[in-house]
KEKE-3310 file (N, C-alpha, C; in steps of 0.2 Angstrom, whole numbers, plus 5000, padded with zeros to 4 digits):
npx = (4979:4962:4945:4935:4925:4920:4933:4931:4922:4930:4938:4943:4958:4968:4977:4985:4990:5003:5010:5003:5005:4997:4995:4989:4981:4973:4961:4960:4950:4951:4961:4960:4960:4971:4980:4996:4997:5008:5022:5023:5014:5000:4984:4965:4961:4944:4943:4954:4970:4982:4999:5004:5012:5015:5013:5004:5000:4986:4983:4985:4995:4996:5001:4997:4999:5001:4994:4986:4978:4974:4963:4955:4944:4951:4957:4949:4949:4945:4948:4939:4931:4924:4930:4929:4937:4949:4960:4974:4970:4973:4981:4971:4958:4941:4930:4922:4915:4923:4937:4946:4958:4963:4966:4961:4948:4941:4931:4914:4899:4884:4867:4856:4845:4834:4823:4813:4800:4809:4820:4835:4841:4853:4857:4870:4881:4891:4906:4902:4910:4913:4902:4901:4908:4899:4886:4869:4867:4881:4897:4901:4916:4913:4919:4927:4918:4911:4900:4883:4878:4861:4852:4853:4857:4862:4863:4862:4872:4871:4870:4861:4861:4854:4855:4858:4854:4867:4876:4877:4877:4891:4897:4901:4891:4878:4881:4880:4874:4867:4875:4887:4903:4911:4922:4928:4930:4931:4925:4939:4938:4929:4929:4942:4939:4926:4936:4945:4937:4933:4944:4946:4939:4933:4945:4944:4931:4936:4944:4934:4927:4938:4940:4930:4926)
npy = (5033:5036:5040:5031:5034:5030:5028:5022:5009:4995:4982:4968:4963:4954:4938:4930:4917:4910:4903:4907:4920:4931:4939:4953:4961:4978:4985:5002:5016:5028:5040:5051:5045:5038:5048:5057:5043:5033:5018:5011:5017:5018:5014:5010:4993:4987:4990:4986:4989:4992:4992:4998:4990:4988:4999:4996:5003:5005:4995:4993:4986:4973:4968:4954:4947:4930:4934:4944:4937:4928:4934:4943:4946:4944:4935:4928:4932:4934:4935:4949:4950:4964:4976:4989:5004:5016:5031:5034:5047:5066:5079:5090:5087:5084:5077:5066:5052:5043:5041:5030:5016:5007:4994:4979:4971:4961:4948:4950:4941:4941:4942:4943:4953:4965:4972:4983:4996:5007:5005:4997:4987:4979:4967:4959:4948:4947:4942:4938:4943:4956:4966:4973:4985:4991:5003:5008:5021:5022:5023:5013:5004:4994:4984:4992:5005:5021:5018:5021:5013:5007:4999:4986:4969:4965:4950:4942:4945:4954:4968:4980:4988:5003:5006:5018:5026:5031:5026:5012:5013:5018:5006:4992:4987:4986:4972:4964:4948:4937:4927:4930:4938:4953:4963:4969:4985:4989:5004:5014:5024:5020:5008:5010:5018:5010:4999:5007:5011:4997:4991:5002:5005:4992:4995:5005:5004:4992:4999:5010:5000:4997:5006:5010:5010)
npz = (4974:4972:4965:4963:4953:4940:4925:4912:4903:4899:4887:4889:4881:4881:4891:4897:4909:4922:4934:4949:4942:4933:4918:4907:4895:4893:4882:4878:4876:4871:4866:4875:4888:4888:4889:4894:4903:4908:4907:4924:4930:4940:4937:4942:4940:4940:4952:4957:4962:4951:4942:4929:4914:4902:4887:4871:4859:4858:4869:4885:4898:4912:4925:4938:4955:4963:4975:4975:4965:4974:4982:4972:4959:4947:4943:4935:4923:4908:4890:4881:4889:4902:4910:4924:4923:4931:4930:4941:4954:4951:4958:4965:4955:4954:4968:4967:4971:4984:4996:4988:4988:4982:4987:4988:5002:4997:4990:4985:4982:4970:4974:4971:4962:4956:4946:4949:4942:4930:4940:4947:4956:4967:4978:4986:4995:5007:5019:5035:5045:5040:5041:5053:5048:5038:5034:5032:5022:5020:5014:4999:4992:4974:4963:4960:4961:4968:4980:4987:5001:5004:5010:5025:5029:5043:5049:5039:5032:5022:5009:5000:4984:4975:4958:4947:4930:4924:4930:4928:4915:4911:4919:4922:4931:4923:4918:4926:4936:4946:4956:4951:4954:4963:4966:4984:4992:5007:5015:5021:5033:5040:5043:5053:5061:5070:5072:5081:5089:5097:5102:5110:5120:5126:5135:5142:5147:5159:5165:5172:5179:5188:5195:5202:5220)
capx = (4972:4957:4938:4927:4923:4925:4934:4926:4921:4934:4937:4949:4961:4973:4975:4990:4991:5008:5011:5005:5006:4994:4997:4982:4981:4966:4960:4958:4946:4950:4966:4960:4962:4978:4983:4999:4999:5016:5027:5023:5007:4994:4977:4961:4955:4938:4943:4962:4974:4985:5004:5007:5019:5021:5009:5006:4998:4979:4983:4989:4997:4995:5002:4993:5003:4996:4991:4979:4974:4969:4957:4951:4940:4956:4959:4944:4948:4944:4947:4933:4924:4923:4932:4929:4944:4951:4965:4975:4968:4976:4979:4965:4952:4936:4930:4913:4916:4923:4943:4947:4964:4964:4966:4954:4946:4941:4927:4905:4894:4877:4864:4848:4845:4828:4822:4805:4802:4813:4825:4838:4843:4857:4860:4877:4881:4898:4909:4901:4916:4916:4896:4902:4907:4894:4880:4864:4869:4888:4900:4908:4918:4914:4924:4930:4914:4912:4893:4879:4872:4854:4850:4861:4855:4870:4862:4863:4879:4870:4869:4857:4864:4852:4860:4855:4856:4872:4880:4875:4878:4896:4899:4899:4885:4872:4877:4881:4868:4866:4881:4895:4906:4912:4927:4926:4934:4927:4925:4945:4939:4924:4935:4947:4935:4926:4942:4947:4930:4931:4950:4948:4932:4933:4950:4939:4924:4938:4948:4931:4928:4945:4940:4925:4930)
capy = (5035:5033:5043:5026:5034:5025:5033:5019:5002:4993:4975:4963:4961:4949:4936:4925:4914:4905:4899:4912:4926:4933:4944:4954:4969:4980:4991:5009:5017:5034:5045:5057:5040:5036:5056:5056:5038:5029:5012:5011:5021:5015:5010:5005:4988:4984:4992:4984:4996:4990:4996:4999:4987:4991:5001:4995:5009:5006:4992:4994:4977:4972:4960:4952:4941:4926:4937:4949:4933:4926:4940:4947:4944:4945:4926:4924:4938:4930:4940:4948:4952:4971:4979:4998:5007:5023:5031:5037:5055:5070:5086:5095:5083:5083:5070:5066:5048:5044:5042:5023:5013:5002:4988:4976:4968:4953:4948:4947:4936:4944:4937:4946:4955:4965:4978:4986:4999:5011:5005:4993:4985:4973:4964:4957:4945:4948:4937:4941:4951:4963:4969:4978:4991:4993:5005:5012:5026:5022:5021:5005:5003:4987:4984:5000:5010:5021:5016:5020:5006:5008:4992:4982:4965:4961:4943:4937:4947:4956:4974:4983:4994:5005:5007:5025:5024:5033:5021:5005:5014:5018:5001:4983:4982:4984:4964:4959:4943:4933:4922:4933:4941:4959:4965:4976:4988:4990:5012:5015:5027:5019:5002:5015:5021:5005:4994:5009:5010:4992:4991:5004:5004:4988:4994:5012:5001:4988:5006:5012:4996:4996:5012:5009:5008)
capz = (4977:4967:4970:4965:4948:4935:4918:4905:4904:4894:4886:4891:4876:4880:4896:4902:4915:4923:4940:4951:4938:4927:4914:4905:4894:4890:4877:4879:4869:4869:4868:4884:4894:4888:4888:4901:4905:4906:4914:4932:4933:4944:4937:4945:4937:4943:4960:4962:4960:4945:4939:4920:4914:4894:4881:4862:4855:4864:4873:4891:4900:4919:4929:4944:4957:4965:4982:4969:4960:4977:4984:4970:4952:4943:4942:4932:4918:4903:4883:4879:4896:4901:4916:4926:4925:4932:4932:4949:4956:4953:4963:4960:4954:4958:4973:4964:4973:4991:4995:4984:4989:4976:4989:4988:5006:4996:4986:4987:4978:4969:4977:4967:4956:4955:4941:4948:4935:4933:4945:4946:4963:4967:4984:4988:5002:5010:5024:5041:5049:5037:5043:5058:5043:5033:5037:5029:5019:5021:5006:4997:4982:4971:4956:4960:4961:4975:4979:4993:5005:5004:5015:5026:5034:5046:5053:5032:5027:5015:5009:4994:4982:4971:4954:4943:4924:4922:4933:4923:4906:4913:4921:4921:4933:4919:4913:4931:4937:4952:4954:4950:4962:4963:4973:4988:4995:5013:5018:5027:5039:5043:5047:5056:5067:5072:5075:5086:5098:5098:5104:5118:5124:5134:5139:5147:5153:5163:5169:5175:5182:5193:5201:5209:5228)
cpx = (4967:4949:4933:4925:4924:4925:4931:4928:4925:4934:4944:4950:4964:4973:4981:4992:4997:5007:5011:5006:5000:4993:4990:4984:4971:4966:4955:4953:4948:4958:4964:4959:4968:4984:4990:5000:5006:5017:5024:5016:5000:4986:4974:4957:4949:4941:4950:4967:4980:4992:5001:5014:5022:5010:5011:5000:4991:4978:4987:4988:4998:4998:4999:4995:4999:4992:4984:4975:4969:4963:4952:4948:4945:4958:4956:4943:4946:4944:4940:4926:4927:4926:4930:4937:4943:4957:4966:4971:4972:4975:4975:4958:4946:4936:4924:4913:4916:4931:4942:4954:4965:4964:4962:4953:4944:4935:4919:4901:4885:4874:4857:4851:4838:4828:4814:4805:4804:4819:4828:4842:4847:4858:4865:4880:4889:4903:4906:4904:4916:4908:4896:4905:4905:4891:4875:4868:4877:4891:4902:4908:4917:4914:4925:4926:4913:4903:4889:4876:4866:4850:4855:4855:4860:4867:4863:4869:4877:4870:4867:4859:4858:4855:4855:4858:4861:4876:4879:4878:4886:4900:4899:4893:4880:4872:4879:4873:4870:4871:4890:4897:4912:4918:4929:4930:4928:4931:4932:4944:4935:4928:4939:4942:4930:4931:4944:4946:4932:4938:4951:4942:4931:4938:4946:4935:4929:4942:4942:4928:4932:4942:4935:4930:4925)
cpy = (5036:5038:5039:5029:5035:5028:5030:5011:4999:4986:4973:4960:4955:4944:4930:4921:4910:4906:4907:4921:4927:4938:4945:4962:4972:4987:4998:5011:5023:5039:5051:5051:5037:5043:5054:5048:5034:5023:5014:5013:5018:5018:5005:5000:4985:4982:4991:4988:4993:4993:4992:4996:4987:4994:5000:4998:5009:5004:4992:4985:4979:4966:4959:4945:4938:4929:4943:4945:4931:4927:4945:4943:4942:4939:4926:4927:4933:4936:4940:4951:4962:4970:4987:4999:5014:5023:5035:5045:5060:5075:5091:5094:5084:5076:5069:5058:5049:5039:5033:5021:5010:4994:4983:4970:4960:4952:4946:4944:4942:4938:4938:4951:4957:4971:4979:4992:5004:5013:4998:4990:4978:4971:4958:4954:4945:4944:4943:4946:4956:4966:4974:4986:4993:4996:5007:5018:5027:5022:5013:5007:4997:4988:4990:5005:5015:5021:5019:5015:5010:5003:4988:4978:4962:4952:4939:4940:4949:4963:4977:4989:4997:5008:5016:5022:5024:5027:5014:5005:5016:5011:4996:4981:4981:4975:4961:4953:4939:4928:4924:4936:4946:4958:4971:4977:4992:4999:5012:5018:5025:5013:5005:5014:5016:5001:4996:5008:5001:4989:4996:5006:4998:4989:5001:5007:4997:4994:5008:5005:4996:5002:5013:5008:5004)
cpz = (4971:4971:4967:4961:4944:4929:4912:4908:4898:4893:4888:4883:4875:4888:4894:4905:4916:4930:4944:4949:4933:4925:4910:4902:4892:4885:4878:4875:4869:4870:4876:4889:4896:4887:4895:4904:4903:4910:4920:4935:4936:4942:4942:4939:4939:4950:4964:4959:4957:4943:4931:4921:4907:4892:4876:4862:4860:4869:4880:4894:4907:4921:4936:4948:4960:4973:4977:4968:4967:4979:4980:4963:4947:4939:4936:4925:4911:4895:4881:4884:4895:4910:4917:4927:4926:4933:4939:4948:4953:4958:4959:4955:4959:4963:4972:4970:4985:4988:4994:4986:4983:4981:4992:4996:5005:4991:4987:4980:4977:4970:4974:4965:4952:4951:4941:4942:4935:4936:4942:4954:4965:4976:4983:4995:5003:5016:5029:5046:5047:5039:5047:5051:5040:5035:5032:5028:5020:5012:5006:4991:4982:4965:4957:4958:4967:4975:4986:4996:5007:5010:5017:5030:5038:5049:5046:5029:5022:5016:5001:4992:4976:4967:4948:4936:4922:4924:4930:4917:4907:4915:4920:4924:4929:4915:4921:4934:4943:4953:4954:4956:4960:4968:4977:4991:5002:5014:5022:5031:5042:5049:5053:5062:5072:5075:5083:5092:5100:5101:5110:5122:5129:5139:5147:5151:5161:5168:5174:5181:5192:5197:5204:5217:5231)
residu = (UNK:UNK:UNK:UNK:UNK:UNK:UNK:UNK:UNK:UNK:UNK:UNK:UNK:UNK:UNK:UNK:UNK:UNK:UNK:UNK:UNK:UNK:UNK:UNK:UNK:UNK:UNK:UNK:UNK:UNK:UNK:UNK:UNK:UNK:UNK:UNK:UNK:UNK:UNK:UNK:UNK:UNK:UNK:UNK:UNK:UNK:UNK:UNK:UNK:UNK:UNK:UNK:UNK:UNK:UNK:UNK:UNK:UNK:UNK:UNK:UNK:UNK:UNK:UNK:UNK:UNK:UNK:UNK:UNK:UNK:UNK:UNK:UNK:UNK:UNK:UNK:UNK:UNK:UNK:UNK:UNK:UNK:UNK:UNK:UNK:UNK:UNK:UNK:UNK:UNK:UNK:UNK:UNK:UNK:UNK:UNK:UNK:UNK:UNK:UNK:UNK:UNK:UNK:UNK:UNK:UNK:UNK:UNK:UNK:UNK:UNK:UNK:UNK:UNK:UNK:UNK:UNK:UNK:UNK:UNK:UNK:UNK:UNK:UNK:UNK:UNK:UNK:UNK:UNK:UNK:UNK:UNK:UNK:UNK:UNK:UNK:UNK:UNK:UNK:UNK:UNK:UNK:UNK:UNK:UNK:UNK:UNK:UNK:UNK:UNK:UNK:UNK:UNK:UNK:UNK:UNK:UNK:UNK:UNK:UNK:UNK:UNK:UNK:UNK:UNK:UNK:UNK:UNK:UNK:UNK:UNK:UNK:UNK:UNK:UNK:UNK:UNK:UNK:UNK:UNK:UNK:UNK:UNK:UNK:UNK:UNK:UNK:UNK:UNK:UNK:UNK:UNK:UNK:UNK:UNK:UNK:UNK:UNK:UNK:UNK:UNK:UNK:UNK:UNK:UNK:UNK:UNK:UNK:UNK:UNK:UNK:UNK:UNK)
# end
């Protein structure tokens, strides 16, 4: 589990590819990120929730199999670029975010990209089915941020994120541009709660239905 706020923006050291596998390490910058990290431990990589498979001294190593590779950024890693990383939560952390899975619903395209002044505002167009979960002032994590929706259009699949400076100067979105594509992790309760009404709500309406006389 993960609370969508990210511990540093890091570089892509190394990169792999074999049939279906890609291997990848990245470089820590900081002993208090790699304080306590061991084998096995689950890291967020720009939102996908990652085991530790070897540490050489700064560099932590990933593997990402062909169902990661399919639905998320991952594929596209390339030495050099920049990832958000977090480590897993503990007992007792703050929840500055909102509750993060690590596992990614799939990925959005930036669609704009505007900087009135002072401000920084991205819009994100996402597959149509996943709209029924988005709301005005709802969460989303992207790259594994946990983020506010500001604007939702659901007849174009879009939704407008207002970005703060911290958040830019902590993250990737500050080089992000029109074109790319982030990966989301759709709100789980919000999904929850929706799916529910939507699965027993016609069964109530056709009950009420039946009992008319």
């Amino acid at each position: 589990m993960f609370t969508g706020i990210a511990e540093a923006c890091v570089p892509v050291a190394s990169v792999a590819h074999a049939e279906g596998l890609t291997t990848f390490a990245l470089e820590f910058p900081s002993e208090e990120l790699l304080a306590g990290l061991v084998t096995g431990a689950s890291v967020s990589v720009d939102g996908v929730c990652l085991t530790v498979t070897r540490i050489d001294g700064a560099r932590v190593h990933f593997d990402a199999m062909a169902e990661t590779l399919g639905k998320t950024t991952l594929g596209a890693l390339a030495v050099g670029a920049r990832v958000n990383v977090e480590r897993s939560a503990r007992f007792g952390s703050e929840i500055g975010g909102h509750v993060v899975s690590g596992h990614v619903t799939g990925t959005a395209e930036i669609v704009a990209v505007d900087t009135p002044e002072n401000n920084h505002v991205v819009t994100f167009r996402v597959p149509a089915g996943w709209m029924k979960y988005v709301f005005p002032k709802g969460f989303i994590a992207l790259d594994g941020i946990s983020l506010t929706v500001v604007d939702v259009r659901k007849d174009r699949g879009e939704l407008t994120v207002w970005f703060i400076p911290e958040t830019l100067r902590r993250t990737t979105f500050g080089w992000k541009r029109a074109g790319d594509r982030v990966n989301v992790e759709i709100e789980r309760q919000t999904q929850a709660i929706v799916d529910t009404v939507e699965d027993i709500l016609p069964r109530i309406l056709q009950g009420m239905l039946s009992a008319r006389p």
